[in-house]
N, CA and C of each residue as an Amber inpcrd file, in Angstrom:
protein
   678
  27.0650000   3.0530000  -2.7180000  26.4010000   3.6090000  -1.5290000
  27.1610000   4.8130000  -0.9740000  28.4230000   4.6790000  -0.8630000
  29.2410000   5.7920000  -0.9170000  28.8380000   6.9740000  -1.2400000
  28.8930000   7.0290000  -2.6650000  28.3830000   8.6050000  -2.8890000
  27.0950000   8.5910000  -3.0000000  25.8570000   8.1840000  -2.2610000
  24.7780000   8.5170000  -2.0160000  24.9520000   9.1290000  -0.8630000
  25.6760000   8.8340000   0.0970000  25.6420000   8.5950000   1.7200000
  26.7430000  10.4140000   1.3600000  27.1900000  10.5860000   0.3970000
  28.1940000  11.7730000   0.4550000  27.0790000  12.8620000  -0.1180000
  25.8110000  12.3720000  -1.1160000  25.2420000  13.6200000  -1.3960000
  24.4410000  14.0680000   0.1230000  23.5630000  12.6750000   0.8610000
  23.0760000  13.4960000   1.6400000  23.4770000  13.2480000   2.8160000
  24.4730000  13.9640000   3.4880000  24.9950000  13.6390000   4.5850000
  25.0750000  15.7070000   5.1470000  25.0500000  16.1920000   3.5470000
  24.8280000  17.8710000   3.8570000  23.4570000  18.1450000   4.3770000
  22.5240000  17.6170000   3.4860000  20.8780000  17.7020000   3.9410000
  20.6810000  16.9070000   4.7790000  21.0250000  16.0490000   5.4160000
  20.4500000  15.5350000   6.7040000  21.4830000  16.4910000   7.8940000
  22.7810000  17.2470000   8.0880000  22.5960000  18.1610000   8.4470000
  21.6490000  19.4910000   8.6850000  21.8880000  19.7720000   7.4980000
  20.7210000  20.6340000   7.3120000  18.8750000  20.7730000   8.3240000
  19.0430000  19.3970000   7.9120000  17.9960000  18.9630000   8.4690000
  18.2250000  18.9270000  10.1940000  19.2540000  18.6200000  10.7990000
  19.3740000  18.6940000  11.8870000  19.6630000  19.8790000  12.5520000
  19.9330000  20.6850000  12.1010000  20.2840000  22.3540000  12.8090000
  19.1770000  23.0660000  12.9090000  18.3650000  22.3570000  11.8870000
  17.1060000  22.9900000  12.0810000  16.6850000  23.7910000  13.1930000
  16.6400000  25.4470000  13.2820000  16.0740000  26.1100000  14.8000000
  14.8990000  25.1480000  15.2520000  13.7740000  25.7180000  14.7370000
  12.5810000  25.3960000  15.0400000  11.5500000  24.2050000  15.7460000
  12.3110000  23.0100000  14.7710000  11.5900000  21.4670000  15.8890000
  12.9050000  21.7090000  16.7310000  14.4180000  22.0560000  17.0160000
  14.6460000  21.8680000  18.1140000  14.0420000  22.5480000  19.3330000
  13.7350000  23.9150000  18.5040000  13.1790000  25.0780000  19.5030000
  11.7750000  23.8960000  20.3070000  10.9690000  23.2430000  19.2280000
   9.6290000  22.9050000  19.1420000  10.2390000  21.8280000  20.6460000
  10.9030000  20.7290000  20.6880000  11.4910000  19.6870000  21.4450000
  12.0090000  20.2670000  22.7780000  12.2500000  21.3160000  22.5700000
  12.6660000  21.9920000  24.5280000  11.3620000  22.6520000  25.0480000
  10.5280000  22.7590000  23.9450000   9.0400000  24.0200000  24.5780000
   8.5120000  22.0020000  25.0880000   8.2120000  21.0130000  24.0770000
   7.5380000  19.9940000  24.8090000   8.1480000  19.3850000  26.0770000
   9.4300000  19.3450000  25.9200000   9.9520000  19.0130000  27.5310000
   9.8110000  19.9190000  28.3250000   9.2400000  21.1380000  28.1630000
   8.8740000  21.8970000  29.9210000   7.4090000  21.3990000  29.7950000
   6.3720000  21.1400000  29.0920000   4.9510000  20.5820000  29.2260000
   5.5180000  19.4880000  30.8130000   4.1700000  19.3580000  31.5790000
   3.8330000  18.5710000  32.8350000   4.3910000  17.2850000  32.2320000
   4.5270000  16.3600000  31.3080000   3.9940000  15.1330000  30.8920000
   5.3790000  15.4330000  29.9940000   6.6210000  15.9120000  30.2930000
   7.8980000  16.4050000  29.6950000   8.6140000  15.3510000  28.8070000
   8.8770000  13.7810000  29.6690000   8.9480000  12.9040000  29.3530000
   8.7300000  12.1390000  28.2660000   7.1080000  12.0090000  28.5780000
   6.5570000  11.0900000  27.7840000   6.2430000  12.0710000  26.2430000
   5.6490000  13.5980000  26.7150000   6.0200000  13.9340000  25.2770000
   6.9480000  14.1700000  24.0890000   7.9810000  13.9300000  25.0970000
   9.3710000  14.5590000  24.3530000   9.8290000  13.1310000  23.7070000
   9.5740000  12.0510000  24.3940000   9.6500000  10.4150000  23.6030000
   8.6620000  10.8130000  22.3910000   7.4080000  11.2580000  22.6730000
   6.8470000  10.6020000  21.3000000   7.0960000  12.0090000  20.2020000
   7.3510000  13.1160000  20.8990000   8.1440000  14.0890000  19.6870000
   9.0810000  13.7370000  18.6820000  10.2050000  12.6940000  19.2510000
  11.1670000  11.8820000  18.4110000  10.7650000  10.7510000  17.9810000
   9.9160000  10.5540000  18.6730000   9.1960000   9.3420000  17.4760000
   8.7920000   9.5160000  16.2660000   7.6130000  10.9050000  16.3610000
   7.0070000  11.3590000  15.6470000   7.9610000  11.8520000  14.3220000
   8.8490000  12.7080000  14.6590000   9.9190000  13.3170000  13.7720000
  10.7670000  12.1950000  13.2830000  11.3030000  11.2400000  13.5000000
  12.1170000  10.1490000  12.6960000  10.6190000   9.4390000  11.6340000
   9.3020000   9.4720000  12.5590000   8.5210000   8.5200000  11.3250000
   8.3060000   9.5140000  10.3800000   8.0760000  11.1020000  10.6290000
   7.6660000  11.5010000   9.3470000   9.1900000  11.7000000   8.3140000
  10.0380000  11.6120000   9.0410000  11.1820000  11.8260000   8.1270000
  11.6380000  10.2350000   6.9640000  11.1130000   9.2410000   7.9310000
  10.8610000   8.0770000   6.9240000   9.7300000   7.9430000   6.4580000
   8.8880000   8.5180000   6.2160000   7.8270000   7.9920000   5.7780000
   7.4560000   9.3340000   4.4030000   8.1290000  10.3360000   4.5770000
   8.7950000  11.1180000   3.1860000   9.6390000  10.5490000   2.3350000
  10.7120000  10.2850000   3.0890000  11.7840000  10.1310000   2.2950000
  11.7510000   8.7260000   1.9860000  10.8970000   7.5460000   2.4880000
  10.4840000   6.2480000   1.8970000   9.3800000   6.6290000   0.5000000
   8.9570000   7.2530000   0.5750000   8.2570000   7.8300000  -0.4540000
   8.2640000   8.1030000  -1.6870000   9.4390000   9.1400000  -1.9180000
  10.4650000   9.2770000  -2.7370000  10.9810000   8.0120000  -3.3050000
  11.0510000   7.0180000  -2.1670000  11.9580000   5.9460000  -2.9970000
  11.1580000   4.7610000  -3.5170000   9.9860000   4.7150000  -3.0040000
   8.7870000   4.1410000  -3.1430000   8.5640000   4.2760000  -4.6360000
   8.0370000   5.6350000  -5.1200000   7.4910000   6.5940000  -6.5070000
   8.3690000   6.4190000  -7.0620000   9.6550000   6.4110000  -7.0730000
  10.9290000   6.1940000  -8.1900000  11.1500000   5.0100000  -8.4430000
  11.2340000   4.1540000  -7.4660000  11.2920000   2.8320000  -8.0840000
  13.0670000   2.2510000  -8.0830000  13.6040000   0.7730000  -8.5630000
  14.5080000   1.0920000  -8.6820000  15.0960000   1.5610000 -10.6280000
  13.8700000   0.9120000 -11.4870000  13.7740000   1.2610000 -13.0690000
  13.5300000   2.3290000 -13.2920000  12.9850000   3.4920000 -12.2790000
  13.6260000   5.0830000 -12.2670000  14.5610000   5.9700000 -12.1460000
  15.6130000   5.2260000 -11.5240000  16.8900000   6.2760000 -10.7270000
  17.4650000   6.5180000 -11.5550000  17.5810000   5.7270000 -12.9040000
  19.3990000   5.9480000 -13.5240000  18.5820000   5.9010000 -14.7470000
  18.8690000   6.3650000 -15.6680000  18.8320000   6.2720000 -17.5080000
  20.1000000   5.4500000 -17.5630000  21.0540000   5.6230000 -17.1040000
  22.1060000   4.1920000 -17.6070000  22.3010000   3.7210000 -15.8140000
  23.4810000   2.8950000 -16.0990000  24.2650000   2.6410000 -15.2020000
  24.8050000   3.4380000 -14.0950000  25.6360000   4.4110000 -14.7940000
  26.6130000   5.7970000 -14.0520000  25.4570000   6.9210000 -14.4120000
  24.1570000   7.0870000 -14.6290000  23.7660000   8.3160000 -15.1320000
  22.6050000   8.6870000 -14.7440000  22.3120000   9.7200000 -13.3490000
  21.0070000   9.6900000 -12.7980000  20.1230000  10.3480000 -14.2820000
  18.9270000   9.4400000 -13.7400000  17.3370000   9.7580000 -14.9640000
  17.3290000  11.2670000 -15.1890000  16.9610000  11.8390000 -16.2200000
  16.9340000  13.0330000 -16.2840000  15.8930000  14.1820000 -15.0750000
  14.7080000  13.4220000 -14.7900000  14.1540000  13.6070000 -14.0060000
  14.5130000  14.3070000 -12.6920000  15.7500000  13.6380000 -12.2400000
  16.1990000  13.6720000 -10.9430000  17.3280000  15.0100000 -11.2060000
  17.6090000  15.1040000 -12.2580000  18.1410000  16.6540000 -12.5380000
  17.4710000  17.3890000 -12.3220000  15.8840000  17.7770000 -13.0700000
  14.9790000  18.5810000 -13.3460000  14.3480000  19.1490000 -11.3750000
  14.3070000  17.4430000 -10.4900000  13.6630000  17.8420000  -9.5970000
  15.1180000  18.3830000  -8.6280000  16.3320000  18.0910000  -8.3090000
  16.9290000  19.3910000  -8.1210000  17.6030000  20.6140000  -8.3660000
  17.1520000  20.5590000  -9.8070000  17.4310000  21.8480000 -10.0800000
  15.8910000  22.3950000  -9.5920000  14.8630000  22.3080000  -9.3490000
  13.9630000  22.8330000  -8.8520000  14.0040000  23.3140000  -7.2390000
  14.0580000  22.3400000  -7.1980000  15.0440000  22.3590000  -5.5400000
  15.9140000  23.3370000  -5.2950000  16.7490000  23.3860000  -5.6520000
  17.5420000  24.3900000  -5.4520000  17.1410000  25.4060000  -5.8580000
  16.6180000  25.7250000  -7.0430000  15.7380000  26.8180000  -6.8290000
  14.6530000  27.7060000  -5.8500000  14.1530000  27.0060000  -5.4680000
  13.3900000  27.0690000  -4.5560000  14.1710000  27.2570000  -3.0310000
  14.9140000  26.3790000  -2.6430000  16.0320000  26.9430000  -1.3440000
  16.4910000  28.1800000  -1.4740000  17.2120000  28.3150000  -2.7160000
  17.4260000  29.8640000  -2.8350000  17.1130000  30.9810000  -2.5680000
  15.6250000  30.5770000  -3.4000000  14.4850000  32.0710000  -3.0170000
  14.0760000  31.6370000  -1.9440000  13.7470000  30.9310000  -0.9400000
  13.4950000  30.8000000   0.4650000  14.5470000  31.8210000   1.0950000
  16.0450000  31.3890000   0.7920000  16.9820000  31.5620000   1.9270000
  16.8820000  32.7800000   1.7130000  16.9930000  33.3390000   0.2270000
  16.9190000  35.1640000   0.3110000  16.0830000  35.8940000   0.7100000
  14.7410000  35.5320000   0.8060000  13.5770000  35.8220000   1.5130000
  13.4890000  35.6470000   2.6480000  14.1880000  34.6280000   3.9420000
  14.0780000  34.7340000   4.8930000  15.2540000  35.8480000   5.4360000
  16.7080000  36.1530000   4.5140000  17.4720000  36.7320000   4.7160000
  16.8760000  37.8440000   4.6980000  16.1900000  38.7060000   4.2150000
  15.7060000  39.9300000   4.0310000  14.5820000  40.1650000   5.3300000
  14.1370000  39.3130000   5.3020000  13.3480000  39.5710000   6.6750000
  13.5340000  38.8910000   8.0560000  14.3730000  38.8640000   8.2240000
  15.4330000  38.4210000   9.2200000  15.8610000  39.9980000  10.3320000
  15.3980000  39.8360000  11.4720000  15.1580000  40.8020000  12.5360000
  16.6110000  41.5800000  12.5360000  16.6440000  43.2420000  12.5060000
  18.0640000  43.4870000  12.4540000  18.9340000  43.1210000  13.7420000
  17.7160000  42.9530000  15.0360000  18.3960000  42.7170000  16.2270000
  18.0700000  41.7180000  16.6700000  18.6120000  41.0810000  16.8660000
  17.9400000  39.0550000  16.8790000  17.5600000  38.8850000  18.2110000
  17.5620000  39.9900000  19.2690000  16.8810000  39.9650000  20.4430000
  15.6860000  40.6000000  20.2840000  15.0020000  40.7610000  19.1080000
  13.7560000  41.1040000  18.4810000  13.0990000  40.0560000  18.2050000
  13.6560000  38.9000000  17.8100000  12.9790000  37.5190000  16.9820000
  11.9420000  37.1490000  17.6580000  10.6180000  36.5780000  16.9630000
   9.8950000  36.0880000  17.3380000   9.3130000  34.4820000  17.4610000
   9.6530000  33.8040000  17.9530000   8.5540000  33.0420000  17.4400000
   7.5650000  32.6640000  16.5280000   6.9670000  31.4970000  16.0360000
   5.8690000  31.4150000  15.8050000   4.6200000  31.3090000  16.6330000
   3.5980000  31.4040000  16.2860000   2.2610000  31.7600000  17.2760000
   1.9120000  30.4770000  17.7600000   2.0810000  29.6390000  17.0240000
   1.6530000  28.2980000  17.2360000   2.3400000  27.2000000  18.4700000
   3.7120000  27.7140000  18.5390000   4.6350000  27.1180000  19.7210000
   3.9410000  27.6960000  21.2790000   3.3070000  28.6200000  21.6790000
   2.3670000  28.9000000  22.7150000   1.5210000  28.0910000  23.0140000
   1.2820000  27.2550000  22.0900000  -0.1530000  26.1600000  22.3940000
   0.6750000  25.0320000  22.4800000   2.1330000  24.3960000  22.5550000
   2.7040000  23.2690000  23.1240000   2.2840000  22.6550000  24.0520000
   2.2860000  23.5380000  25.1320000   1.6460000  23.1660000  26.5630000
   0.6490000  22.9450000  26.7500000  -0.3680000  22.6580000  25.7170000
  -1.6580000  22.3070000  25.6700000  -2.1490000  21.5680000  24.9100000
  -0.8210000  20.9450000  23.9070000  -1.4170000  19.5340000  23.5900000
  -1.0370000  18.2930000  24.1160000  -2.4150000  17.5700000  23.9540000
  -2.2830000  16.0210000  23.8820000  -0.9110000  15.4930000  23.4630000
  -0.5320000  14.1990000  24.2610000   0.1780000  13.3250000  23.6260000
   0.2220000  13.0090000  22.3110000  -0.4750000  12.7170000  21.7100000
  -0.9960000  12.3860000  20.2580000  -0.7430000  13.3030000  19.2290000
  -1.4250000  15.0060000  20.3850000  -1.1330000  15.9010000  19.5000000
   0.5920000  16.2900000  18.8070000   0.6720000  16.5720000  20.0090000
   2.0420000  16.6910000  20.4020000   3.3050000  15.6410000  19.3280000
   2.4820000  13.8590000  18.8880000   3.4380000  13.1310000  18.0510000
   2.9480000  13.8620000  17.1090000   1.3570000  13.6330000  16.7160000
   1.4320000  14.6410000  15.3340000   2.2040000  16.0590000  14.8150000
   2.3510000  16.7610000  15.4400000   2.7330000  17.7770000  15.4070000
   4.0570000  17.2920000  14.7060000   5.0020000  16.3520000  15.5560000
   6.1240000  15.8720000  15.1070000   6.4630000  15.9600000  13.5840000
   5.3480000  14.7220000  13.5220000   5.2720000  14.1930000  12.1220000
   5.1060000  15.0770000  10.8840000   4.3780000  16.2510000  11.2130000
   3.8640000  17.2210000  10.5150000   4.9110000  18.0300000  10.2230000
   6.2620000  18.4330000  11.3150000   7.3230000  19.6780000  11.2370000
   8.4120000  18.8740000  10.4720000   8.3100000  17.3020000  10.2490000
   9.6900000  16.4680000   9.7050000   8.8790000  16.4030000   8.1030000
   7.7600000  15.9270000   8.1040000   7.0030000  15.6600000   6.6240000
   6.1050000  16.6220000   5.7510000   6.0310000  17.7650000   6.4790000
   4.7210000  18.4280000   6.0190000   5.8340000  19.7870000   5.7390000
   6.7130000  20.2060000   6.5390000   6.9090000  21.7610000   6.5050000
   7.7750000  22.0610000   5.3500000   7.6480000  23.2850000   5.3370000
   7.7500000  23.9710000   3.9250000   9.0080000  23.9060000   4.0960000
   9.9110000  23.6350000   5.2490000  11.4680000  24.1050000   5.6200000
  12.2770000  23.0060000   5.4790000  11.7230000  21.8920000   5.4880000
  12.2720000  20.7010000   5.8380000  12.0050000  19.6380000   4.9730000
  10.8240000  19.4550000   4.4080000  10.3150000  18.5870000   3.4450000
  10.8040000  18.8630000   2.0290000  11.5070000  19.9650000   1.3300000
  12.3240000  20.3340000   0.3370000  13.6030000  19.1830000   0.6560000
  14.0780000  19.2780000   1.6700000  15.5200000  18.7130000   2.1890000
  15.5710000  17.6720000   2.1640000  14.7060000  16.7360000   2.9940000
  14.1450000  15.4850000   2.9320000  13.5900000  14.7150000   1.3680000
  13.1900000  15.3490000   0.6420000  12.5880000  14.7270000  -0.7450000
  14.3130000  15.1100000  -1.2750000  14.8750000  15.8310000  -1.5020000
  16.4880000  16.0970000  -2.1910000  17.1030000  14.7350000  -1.4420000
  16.8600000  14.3480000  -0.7280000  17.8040000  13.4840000  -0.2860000
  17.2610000  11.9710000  -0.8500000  16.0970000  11.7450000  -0.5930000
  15.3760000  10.5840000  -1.4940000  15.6620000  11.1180000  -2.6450000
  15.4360000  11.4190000  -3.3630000  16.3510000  11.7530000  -5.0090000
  17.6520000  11.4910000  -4.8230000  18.7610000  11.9270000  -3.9880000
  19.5830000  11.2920000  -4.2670000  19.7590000  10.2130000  -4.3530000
  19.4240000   9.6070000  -3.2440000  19.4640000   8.2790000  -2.9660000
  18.7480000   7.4500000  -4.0840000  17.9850000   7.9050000  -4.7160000
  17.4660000   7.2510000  -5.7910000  18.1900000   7.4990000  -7.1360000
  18.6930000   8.1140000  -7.0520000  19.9280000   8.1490000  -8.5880000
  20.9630000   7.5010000  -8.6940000  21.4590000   7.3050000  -7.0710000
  22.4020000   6.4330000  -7.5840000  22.4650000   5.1740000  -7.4560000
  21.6500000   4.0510000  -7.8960000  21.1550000   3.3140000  -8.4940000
  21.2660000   1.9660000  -7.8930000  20.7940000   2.1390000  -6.1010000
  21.1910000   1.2190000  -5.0800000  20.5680000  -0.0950000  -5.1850000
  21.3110000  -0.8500000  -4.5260000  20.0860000  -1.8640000  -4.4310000
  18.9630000  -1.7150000  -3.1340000  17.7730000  -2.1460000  -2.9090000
  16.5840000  -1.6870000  -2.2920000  17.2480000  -1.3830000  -1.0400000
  17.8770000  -2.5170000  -0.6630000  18.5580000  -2.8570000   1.2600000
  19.3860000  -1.4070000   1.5470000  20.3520000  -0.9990000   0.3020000
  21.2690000  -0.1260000   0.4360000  20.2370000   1.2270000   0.2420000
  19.4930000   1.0920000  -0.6100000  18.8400000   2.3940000  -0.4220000
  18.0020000   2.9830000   1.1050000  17.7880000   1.3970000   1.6050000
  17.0300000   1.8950000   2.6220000  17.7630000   1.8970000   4.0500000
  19.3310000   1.4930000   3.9610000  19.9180000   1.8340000   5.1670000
  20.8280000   3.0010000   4.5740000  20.6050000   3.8450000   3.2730000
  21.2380000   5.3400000   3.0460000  19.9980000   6.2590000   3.7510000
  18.3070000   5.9380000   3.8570000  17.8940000   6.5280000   4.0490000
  17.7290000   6.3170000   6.2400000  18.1400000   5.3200000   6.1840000
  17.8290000   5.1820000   7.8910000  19.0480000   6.2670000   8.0010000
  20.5520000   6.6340000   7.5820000  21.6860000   6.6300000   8.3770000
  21.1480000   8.5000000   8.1740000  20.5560000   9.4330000   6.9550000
  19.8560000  10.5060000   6.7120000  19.2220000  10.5780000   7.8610000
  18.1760000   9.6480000   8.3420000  17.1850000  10.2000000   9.1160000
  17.7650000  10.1300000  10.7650000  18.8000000   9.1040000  10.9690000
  19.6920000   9.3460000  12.1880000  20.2630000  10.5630000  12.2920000
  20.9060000  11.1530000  11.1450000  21.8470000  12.2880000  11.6820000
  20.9420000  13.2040000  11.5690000  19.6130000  13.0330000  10.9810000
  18.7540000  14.3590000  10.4650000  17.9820000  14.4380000  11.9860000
  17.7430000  13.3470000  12.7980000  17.2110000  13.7250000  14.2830000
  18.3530000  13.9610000  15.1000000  19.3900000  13.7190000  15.1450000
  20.1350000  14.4960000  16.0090000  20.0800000  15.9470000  16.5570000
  19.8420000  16.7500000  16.2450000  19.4920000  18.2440000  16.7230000
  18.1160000  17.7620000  17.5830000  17.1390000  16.5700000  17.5170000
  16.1950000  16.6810000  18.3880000  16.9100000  15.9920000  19.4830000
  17.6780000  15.0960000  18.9080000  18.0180000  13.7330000  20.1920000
  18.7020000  14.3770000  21.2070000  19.3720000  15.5920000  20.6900000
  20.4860000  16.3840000  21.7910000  19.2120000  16.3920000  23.1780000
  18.5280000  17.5900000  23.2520000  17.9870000  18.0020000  23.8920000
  17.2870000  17.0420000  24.8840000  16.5040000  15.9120000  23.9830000
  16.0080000  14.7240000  24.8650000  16.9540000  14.2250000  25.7990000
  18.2840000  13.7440000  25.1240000  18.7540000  13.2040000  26.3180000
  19.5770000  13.9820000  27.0840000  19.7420000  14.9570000  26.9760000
  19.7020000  16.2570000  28.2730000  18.6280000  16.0430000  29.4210000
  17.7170000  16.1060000  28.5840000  16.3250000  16.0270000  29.6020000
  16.2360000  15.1450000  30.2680000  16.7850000  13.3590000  29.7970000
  16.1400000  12.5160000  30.3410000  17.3030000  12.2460000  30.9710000
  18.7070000  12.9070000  31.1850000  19.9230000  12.3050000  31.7120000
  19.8990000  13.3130000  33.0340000  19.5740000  14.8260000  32.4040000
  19.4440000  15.6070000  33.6430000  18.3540000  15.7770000  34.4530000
  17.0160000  15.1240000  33.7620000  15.8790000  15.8120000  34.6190000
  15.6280000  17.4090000  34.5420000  15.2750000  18.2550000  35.7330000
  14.7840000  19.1660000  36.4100000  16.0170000  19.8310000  36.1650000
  17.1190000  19.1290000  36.8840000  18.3370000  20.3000000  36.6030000
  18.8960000  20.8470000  35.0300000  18.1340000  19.7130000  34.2040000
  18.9360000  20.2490000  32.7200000  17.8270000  21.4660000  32.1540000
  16.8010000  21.8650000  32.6390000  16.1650000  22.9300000  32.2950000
  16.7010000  23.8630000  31.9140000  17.4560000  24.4020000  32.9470000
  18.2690000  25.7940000  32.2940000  19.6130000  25.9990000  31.5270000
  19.7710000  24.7490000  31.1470000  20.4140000  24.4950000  29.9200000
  20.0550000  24.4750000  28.6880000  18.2210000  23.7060000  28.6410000
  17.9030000  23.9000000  27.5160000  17.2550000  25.0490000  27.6420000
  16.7440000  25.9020000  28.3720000  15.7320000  27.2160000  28.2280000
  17.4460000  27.9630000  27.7330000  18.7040000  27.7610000  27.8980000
  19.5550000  28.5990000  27.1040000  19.6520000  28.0640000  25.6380000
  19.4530000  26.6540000  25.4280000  19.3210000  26.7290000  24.2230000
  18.2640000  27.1910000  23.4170000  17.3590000  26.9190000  23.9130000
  15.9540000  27.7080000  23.4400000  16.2490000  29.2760000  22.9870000
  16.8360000  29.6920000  23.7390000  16.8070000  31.2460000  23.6930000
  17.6810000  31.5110000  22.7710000  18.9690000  30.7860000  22.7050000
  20.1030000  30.9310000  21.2450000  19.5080000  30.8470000  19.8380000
  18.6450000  29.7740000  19.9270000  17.8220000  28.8530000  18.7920000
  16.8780000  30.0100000  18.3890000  16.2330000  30.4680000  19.0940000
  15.2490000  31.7920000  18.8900000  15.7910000  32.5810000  18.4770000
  17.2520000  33.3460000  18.9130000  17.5550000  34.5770000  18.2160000
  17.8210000  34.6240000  16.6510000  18.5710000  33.0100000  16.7240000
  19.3550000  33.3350000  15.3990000  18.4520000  31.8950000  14.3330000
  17.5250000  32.1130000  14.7030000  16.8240000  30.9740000  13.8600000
  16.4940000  31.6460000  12.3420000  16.2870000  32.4890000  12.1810000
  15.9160000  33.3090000  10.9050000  17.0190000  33.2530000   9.8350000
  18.2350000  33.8500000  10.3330000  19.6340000  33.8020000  10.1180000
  20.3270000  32.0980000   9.6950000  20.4090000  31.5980000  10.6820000
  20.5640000  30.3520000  10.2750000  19.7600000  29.3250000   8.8560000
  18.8480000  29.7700000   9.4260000  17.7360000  28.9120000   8.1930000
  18.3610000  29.6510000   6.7040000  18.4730000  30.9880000   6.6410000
  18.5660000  31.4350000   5.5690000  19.6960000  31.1950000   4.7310000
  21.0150000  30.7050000   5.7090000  22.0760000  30.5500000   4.8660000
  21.9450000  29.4080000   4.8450000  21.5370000  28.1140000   5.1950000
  21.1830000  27.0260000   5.0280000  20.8080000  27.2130000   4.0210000
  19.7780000  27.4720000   3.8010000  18.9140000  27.0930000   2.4590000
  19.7320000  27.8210000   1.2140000  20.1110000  28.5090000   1.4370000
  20.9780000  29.1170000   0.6220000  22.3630000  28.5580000  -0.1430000
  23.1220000  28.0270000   1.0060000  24.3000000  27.3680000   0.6490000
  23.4190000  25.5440000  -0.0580000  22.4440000  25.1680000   0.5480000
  22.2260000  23.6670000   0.2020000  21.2870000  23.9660000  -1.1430000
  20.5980000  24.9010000  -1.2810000  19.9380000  25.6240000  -2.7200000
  21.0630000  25.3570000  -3.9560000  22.0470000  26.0720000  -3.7170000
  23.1920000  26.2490000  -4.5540000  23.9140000  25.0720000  -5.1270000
  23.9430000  23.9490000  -3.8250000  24.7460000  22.8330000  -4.4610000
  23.4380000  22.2310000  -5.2990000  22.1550000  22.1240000  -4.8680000
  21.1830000  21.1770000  -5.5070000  21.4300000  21.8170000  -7.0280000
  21.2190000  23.4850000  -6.8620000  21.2520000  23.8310000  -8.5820000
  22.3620000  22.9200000  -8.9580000  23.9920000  23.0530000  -8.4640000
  24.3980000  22.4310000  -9.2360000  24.5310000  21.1220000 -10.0060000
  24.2660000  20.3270000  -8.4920000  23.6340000  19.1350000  -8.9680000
  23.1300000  18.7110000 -10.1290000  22.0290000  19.4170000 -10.0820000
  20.8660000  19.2650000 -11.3610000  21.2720000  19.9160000 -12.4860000
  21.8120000  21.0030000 -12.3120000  22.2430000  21.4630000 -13.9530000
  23.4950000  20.4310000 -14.1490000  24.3470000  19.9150000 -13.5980000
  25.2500000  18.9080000 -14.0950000  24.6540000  17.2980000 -14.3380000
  23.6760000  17.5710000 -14.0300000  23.0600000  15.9050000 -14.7930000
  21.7890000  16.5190000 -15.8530000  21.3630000  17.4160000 -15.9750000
  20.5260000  17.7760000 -17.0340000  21.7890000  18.2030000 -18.4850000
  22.8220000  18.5380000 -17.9680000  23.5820000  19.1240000 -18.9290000
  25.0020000  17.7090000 -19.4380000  24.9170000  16.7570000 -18.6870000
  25.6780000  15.6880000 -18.9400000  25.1600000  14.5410000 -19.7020000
């Protein structure tokens, strides 16, 4: 369990620095209903982050992870060396278009309409930025692969994937319990984090994906090539 808990302990970082759902988690705590949406925002984001990465471990099985004993399936090479491929050309692509003055950055269009969803909407949304996004759901499936190679038993696989999805909501949990410890007064604490998170969200993401791209290649070319 050890070195499962050591491959993804980088990607559930990863996963937690994330700009964007934190950005997404301070725009729902200024909504009227701050509270109650910002509870089911972290709801939403821990279920879609288990309910991916249970997935992964679901489809693999435990007569999938290993071709031997000590030796993840070849498979699990192939899918991060893909992986990492793919982080790569993300991170260099967001690096290149990455604002020269980060008091330029924009947003996405879609964070304007926060304040106008439903409760419901608002968990979905969750569920959708931890399981669905193009930024995060790479990270999350690398980590169910790990966890599936190295050749746990079910219990251990599934408290490697609870302890992932704890540290992987931390970047949301900060902000909540700001909110719910400070109230009214922790506003302009998080509207400063908001505003940090905004400048350098482009930047950040890119060397992320970049540096966690790199180890997956290696990853995978050292079990496709072993």
């Amino acid at each position: 369990m050890g070195q499962a808990l050591g491959d993804v302990l980088g990607l559930a970082a990863a996963v937690a620095v994330s700009p964007l759902p934190i950005i997404a988690m301070i725009l729902v705590l200024a909504t009227p209903r701050g509270r109650l949406n910002g509870v089911l925002f972290a709801v939403g984001w821990i279920l879609g982050l288990c309910v991916l990465g249970g997935a992964v471990l679901a489809i693999v099985g435990p007569e999938g992870s290993s071709s031997t004993r000590s030796q993840p399936a070849t498979w699990v090479g192939g899918l991060k060396l893909a992986l990492g491929v793919l982080l790569v050309l993300f991170g260099l692509r967001l690096w290149r278009r990455r604002p020269s003055d980060a008091s330029q950055a924009r947003l996405p269009k879609w964070m304007a309409t926060i304040d106008r969803l439903t409760p419901s909407k608002v968990f979905g949304l969750a569920v959708a930025l931890a399981a669905l996004n193009a930024k995060n759901a790479p990270l999350t499936i690398a980590a169910g692969a790990s966890i599936a190679s190295a050749g746990l038993p079910v219990g251990q696989q599934i408290a490697s994937l609870a302890i992932f999805v704890l540290i992987g909501s931390l970047g949301l949990l900060a902000p909540l319990g700001v909110f719910l410890i400070g109230g009214d007064r922790a506003r302009t604490t998080l509207g400063g984090w908001r505003d940090r998170a905004a400048r350098h969200n482009v930047a950040v993401m890119a060397v992320l994906f970049f540096v966690i791209g790199l180890k997956l290649l290696g990853d995978g070319i050292s079990i496709l090539t072993s």
